[in-house]
PyMOL commands that place a pseudoatom at each C-alpha (Angstrom):
pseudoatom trace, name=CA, resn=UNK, resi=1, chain=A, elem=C, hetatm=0, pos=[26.175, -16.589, -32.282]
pseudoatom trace, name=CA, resn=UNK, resi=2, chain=A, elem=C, hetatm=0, pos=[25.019, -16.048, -35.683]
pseudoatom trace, name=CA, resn=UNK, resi=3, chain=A, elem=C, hetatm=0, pos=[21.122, -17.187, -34.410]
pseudoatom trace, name=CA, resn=UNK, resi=4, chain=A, elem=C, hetatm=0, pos=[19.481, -16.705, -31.441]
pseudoatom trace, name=CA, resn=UNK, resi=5, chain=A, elem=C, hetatm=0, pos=[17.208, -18.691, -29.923]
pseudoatom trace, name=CA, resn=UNK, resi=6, chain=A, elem=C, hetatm=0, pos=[14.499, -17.601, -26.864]
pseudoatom trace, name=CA, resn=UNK, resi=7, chain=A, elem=C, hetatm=0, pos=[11.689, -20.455, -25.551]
pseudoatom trace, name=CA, resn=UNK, resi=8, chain=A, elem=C, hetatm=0, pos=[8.374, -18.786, -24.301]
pseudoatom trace, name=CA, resn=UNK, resi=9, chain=A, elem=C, hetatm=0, pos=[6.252, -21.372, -23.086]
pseudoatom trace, name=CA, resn=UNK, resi=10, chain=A, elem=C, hetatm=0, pos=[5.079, -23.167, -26.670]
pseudoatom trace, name=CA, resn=UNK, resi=11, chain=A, elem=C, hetatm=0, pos=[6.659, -20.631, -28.833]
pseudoatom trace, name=CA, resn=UNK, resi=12, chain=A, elem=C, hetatm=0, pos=[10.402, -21.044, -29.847]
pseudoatom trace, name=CA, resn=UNK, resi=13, chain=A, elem=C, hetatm=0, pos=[11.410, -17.669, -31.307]
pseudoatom trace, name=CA, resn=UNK, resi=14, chain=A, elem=C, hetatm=0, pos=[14.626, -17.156, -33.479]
pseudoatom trace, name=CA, resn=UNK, resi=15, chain=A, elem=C, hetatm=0, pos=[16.275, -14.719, -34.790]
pseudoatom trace, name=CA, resn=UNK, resi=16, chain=A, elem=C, hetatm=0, pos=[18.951, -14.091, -37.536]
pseudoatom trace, name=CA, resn=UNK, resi=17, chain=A, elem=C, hetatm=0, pos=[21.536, -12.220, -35.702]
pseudoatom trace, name=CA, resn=UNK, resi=18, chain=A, elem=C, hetatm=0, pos=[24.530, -11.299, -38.193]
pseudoatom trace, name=CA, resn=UNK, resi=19, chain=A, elem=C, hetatm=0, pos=[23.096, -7.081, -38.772]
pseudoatom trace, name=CA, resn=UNK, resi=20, chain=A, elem=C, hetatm=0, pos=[26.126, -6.131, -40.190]
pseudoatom trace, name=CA, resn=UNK, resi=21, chain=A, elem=C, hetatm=0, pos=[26.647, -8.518, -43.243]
pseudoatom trace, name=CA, resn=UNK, resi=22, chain=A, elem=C, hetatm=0, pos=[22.395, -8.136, -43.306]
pseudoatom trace, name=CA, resn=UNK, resi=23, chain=A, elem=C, hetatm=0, pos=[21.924, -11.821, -41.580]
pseudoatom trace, name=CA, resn=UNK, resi=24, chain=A, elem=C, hetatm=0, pos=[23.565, -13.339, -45.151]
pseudoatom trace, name=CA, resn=UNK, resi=25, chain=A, elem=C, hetatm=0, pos=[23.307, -16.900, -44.854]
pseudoatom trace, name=CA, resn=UNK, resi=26, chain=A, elem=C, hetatm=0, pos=[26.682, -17.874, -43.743]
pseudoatom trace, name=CA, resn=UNK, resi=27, chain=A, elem=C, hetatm=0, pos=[27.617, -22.066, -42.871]
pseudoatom trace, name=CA, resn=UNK, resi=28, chain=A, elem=C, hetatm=0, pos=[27.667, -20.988, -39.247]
pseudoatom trace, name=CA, resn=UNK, resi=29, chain=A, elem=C, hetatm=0, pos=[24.405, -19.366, -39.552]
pseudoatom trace, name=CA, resn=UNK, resi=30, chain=A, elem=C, hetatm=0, pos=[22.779, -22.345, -41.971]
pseudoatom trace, name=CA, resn=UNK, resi=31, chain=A, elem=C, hetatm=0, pos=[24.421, -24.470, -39.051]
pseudoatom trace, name=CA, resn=UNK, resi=32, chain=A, elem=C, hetatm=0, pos=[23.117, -22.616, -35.971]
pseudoatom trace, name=CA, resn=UNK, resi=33, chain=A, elem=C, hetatm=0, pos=[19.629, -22.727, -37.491]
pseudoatom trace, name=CA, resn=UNK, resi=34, chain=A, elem=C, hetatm=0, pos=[19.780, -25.914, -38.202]
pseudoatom trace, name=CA, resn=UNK, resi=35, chain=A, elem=C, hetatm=0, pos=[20.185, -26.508, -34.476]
pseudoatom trace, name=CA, resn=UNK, resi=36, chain=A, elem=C, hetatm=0, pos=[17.349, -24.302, -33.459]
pseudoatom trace, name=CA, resn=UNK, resi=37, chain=A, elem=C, hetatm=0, pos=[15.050, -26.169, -35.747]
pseudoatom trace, name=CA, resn=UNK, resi=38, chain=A, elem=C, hetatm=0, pos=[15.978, -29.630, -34.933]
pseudoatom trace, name=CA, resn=UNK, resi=39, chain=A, elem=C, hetatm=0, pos=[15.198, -28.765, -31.111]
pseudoatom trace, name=CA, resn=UNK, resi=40, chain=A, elem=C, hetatm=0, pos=[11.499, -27.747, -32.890]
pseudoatom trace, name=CA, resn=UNK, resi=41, chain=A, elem=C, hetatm=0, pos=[11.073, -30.882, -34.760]
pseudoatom trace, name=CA, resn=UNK, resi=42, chain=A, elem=C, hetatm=0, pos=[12.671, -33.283, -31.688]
pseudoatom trace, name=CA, resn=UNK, resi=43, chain=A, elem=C, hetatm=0, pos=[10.383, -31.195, -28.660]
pseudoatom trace, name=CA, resn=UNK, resi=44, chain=A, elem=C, hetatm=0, pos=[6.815, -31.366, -29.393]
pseudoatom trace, name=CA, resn=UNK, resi=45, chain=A, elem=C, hetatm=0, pos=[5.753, -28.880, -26.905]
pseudoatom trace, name=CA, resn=UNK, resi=46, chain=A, elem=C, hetatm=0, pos=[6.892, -26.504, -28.985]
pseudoatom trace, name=CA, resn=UNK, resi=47, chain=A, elem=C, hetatm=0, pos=[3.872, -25.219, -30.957]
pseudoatom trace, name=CA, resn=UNK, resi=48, chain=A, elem=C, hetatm=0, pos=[4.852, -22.485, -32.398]
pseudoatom trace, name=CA, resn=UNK, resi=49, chain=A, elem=C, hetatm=0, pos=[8.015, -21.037, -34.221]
pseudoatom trace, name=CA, resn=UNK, resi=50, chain=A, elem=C, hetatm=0, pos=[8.966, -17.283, -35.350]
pseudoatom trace, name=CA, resn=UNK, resi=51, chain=A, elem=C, hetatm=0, pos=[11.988, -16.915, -37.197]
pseudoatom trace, name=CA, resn=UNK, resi=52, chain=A, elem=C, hetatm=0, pos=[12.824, -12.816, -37.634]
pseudoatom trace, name=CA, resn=UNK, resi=53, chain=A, elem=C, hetatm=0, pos=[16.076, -11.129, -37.786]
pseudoatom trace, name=CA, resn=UNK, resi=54, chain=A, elem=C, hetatm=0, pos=[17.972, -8.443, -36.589]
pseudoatom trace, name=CA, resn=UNK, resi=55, chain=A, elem=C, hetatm=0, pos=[19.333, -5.111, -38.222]
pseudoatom trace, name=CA, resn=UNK, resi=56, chain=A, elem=C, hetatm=0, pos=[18.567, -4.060, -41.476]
pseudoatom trace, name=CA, resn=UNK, resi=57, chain=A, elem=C, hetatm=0, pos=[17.142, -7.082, -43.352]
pseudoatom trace, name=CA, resn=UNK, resi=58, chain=A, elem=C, hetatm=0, pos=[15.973, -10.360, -42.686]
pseudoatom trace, name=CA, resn=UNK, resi=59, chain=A, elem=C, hetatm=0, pos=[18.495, -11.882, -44.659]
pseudoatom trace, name=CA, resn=UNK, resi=60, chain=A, elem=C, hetatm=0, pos=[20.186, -10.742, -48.156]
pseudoatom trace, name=CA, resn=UNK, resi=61, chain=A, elem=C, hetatm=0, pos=[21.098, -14.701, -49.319]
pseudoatom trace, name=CA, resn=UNK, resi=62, chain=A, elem=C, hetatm=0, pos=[24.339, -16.581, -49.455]
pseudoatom trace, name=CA, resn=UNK, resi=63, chain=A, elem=C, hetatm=0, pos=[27.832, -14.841, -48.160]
pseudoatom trace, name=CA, resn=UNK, resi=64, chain=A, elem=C, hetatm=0, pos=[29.350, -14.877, -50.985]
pseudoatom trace, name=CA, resn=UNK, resi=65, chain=A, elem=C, hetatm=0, pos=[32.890, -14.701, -49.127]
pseudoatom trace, name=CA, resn=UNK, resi=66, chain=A, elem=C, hetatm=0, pos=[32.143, -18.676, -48.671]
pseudoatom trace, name=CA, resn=UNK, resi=67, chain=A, elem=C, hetatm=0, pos=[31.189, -19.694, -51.929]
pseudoatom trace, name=CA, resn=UNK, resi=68, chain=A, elem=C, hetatm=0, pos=[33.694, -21.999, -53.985]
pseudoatom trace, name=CA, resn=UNK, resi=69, chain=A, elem=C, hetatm=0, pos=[35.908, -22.759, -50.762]
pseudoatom trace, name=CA, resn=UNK, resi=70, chain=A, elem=C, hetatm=0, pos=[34.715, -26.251, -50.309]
pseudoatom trace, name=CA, resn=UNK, resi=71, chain=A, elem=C, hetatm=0, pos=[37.176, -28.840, -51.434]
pseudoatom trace, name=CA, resn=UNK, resi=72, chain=A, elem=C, hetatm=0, pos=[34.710, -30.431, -53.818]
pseudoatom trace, name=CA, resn=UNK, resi=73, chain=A, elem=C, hetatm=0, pos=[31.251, -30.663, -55.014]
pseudoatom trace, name=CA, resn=UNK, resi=74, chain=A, elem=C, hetatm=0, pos=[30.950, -33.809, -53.414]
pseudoatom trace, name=CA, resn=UNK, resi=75, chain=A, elem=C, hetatm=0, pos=[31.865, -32.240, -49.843]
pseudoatom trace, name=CA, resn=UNK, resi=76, chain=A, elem=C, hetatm=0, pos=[28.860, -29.574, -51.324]
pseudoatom trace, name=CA, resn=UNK, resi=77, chain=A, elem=C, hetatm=0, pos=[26.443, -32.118, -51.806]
pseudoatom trace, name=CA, resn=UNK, resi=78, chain=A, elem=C, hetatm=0, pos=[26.911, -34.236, -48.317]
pseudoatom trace, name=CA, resn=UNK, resi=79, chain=A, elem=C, hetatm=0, pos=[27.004, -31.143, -46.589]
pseudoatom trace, name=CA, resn=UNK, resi=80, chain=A, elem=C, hetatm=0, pos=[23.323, -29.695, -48.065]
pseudoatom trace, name=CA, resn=UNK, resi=81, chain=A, elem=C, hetatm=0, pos=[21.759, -33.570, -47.366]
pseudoatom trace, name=CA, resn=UNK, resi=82, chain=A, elem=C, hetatm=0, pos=[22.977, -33.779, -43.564]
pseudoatom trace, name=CA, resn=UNK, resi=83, chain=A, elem=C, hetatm=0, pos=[22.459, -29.985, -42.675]
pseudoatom trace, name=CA, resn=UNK, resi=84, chain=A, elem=C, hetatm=0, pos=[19.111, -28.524, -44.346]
pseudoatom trace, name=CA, resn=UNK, resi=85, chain=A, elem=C, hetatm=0, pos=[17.677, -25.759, -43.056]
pseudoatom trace, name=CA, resn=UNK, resi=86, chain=A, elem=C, hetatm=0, pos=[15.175, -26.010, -45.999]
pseudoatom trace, name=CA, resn=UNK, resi=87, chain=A, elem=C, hetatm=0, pos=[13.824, -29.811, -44.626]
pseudoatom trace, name=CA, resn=UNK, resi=88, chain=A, elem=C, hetatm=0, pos=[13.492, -28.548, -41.371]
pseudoatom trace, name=CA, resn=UNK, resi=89, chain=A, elem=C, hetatm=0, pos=[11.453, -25.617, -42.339]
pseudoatom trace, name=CA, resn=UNK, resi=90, chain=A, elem=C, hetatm=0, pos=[9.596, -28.064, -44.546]
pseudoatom trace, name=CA, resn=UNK, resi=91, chain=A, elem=C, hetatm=0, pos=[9.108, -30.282, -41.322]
pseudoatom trace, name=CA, resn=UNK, resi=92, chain=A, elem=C, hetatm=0, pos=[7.839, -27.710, -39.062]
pseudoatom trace, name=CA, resn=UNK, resi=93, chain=A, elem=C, hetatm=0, pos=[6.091, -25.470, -41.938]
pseudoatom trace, name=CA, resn=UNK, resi=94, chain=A, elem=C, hetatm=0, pos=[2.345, -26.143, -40.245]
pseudoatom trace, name=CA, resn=UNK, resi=95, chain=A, elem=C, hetatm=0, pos=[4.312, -24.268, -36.832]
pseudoatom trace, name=CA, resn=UNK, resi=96, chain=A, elem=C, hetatm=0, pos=[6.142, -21.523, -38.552]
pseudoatom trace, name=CA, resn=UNK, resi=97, chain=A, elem=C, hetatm=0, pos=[5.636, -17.993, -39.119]
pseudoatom trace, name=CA, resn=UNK, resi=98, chain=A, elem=C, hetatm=0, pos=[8.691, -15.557, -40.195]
pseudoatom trace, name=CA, resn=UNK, resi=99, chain=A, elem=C, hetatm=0, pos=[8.634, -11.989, -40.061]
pseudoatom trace, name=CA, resn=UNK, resi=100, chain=A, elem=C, hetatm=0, pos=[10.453, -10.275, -43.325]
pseudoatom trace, name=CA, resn=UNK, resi=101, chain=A, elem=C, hetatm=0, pos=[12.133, -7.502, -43.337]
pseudoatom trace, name=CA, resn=UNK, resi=102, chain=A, elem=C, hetatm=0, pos=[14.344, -5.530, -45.972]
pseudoatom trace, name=CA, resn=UNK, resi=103, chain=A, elem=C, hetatm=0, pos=[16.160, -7.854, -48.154]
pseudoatom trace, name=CA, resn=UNK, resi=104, chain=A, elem=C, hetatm=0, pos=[14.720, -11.066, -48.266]
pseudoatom trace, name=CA, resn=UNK, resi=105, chain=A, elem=C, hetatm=0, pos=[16.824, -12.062, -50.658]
pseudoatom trace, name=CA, resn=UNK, resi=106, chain=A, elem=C, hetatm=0, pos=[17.790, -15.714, -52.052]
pseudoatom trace, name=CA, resn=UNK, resi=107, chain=A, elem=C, hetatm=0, pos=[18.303, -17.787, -49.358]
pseudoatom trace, name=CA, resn=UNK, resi=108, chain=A, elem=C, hetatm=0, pos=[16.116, -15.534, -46.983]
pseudoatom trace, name=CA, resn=UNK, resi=109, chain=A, elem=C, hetatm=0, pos=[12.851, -15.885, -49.643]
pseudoatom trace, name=CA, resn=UNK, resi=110, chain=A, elem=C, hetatm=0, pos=[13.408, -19.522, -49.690]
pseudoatom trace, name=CA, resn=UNK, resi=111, chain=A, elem=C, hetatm=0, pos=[13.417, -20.372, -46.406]
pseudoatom trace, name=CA, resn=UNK, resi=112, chain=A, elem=C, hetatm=0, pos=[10.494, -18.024, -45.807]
pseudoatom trace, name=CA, resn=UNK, resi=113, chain=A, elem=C, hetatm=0, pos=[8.380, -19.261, -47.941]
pseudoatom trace, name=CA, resn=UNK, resi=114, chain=A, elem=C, hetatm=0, pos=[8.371, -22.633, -46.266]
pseudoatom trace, name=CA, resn=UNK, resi=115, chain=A, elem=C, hetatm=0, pos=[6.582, -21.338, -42.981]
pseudoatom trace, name=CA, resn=UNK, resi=116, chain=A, elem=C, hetatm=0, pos=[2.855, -21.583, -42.563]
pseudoatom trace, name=CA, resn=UNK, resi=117, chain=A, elem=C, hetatm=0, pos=[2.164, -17.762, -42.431]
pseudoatom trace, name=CA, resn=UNK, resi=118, chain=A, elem=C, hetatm=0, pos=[5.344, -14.938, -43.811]
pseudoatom trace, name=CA, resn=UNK, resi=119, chain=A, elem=C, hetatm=0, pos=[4.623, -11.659, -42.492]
pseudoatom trace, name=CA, resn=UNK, resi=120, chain=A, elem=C, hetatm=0, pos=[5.943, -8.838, -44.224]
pseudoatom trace, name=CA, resn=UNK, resi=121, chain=A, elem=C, hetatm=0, pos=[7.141, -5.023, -43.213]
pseudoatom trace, name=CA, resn=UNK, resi=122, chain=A, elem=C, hetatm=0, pos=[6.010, -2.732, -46.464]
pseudoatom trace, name=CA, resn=UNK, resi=123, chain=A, elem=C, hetatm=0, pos=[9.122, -1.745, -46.994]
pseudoatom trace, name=CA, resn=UNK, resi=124, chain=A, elem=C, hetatm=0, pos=[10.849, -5.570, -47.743]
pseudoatom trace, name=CA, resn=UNK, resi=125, chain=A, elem=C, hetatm=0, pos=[12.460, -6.403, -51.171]
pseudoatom trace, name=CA, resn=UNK, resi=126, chain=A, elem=C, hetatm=0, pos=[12.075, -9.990, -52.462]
pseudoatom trace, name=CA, resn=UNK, resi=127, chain=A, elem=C, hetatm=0, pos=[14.475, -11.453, -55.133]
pseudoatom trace, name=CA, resn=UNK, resi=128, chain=A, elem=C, hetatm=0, pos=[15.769, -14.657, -56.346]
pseudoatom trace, name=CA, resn=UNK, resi=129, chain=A, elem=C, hetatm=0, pos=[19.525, -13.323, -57.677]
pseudoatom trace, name=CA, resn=UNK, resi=130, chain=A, elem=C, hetatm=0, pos=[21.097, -16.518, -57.843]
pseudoatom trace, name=CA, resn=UNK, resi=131, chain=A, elem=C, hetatm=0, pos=[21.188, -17.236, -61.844]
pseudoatom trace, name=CA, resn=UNK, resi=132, chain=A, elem=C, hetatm=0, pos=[23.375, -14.006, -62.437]
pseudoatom trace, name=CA, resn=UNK, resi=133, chain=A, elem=C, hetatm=0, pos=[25.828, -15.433, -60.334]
pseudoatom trace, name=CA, resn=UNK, resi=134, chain=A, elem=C, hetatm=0, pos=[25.783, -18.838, -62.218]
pseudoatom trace, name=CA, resn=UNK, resi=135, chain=A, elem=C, hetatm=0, pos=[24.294, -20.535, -59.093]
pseudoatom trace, name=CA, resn=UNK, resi=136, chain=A, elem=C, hetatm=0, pos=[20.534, -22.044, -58.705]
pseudoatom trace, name=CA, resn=UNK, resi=137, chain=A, elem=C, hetatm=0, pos=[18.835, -21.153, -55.881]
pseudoatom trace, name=CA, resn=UNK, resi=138, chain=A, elem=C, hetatm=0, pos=[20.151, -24.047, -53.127]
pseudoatom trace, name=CA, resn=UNK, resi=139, chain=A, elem=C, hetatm=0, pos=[17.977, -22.986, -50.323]
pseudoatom trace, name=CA, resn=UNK, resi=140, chain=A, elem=C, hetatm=0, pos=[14.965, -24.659, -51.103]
pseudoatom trace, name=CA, resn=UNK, resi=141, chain=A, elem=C, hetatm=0, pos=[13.095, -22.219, -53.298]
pseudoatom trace, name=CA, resn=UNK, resi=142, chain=A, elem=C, hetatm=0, pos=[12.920, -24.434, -56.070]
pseudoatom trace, name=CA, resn=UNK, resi=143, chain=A, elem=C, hetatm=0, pos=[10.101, -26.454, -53.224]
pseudoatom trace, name=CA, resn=UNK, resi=144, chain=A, elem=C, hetatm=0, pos=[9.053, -23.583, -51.666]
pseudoatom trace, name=CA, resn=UNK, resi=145, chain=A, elem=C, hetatm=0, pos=[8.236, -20.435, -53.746]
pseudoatom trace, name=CA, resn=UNK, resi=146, chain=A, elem=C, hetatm=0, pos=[6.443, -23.282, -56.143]
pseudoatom trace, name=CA, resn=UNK, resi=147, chain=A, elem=C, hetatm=0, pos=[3.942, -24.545, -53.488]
pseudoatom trace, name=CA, resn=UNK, resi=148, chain=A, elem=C, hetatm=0, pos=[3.407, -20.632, -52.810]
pseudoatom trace, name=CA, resn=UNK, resi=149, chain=A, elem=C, hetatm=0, pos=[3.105, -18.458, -56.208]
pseudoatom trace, name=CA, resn=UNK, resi=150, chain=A, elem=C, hetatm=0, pos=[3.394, -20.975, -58.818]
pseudoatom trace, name=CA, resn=UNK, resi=151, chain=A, elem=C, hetatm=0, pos=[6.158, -22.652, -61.294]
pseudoatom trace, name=CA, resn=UNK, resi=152, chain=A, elem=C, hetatm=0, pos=[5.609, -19.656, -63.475]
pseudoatom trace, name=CA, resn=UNK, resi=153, chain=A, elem=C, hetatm=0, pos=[6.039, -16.591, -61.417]
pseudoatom trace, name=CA, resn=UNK, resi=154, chain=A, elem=C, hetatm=0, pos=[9.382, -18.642, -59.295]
pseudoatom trace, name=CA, resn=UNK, resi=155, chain=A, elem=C, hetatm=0, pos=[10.834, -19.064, -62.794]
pseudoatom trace, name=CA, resn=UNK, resi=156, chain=A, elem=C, hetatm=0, pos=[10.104, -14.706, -63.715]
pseudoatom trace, name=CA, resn=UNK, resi=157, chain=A, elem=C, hetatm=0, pos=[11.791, -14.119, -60.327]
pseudoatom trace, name=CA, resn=UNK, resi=158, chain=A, elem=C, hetatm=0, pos=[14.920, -16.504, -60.798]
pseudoatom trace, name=CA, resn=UNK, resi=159, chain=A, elem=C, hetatm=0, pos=[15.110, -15.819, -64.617]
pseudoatom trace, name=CA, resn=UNK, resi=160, chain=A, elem=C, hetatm=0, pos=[14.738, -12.059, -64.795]
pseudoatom trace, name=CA, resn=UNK, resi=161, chain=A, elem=C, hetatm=0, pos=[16.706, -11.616, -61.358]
pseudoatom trace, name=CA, resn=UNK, resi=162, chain=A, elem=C, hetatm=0, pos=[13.119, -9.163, -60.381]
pseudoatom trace, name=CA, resn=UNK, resi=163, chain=A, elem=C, hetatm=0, pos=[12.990, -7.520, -56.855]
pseudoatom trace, name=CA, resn=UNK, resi=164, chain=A, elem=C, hetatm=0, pos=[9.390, -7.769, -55.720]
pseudoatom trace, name=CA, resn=UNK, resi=165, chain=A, elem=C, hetatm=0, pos=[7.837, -5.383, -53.502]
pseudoatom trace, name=CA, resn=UNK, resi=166, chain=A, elem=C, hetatm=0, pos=[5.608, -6.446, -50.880]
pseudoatom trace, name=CA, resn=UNK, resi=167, chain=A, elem=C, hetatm=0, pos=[2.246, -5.331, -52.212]
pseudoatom trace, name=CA, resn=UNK, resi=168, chain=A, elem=C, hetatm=0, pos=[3.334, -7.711, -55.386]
pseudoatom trace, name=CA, resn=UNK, resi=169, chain=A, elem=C, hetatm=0, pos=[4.129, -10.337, -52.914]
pseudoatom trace, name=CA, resn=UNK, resi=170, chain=A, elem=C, hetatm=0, pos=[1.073, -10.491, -51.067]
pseudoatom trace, name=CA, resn=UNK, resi=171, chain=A, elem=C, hetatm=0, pos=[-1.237, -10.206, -54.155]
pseudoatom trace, name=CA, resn=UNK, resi=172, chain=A, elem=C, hetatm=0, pos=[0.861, -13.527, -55.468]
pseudoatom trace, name=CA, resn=UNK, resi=173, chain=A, elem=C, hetatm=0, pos=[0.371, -15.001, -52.339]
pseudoatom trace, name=CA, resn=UNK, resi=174, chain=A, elem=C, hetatm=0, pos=[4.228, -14.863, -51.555]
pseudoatom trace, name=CA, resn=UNK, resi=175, chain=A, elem=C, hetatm=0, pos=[3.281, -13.255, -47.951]
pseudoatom trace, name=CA, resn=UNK, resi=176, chain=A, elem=C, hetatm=0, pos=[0.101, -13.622, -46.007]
pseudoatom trace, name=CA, resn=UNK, resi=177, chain=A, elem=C, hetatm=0, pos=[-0.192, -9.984, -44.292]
pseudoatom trace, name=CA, resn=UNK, resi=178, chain=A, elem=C, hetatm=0, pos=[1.836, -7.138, -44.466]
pseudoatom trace, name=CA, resn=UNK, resi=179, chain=A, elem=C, hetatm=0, pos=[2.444, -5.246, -41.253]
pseudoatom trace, name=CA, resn=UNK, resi=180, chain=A, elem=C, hetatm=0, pos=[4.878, -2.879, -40.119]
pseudoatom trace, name=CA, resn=UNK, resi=181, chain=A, elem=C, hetatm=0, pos=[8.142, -4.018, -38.600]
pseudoatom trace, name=CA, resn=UNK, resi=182, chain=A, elem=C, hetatm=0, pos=[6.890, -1.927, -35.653]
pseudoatom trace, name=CA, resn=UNK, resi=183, chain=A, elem=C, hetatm=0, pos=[3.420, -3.784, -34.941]
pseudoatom trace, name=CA, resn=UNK, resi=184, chain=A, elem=C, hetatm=0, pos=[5.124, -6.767, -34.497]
for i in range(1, 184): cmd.bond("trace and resi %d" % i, "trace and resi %d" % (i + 1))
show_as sticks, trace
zoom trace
């Protein structure tokens, strides 16, 4: 499986788990966590939700191996309506915390930035690369990073393609704590 899932009492903890590609957010992974999240939003018992994930990063954006094999935008478009990992995380922001590691790049910032708390290892790298590849960020971060740092500092990420460390995070308000992987 490209996510894990693990119920502890209230809290629902999942996990990226593709280390080798650095959990990029394949349509099997965007599907799987889909999944995990809909069982959040449909169970309320479930207070709590960590996402984290495995290996070297929490997750370096889109697999780029997928992009442009869809038969046409309009298959595109249906697809990101019915299976939005971004609305769920909107959903269940007030339950969420993530845990960022590495990359968080793209797709992994996005996502991230929907949770209620985004703790941080000092080492993690932050970028919004998606304009250099002629694409606009399609995970959500156009919602997200807004509601977190601002119009103007999402638009200096996704314009000038900047990696942001975590210190620079966390003083924009990007992260709430920084912590080592470690400690958590």
């Amino acid at each position: 499986p490209a996510v894990l899932t693990v119920r502890d009492g209230a809290t629902l903890g999942i996990t990226l788990s593709a280390p080798s590609i650095h959990n990029a957010y394949t349509r099997r992974m965007r599907d799987e966590l889909c999944l995990a999240l809909a069982i959040a939003d449909a169970d309320g018992s479930i207070t709590r939700i960590v996402l984290e994930g495995a290996g070297p990063s929490f997750c370096s954006g889109g697999y780029l191996d997928e992009f442009g094999t869809l038969p046409d935008p309009a298959t595109g478009h249906l697809i990101r309506l019915t299976r939005s990992a971004a609305r769920l995380m909107a959903r269940a922001s007030d339950r969420a915390e993530v845990h960022i590691h590495g990359a968080a790049m793209g797709a992994g910032i996005e996502l991230a930035a929907f949770a209620h708390r985004v703790v941080a290892d000092p080492a993690t790298r932050i970028a919004l690369p998606e304009l250099a590849l002629g694409l606009l960020p399609g995970a959500g971060g156009t919602a997200s990073l807004p509601r977190r740092i601002g119009r103007q500092r999402t638009a200096y990420m996704a314009l000038t393609r900047a990696v942001v460390d975590a210190t620079t995070a966390l003083r924009w308000g990007l992260l709430d704590e920084i912590r080592a992987r470690a400690d958590w």
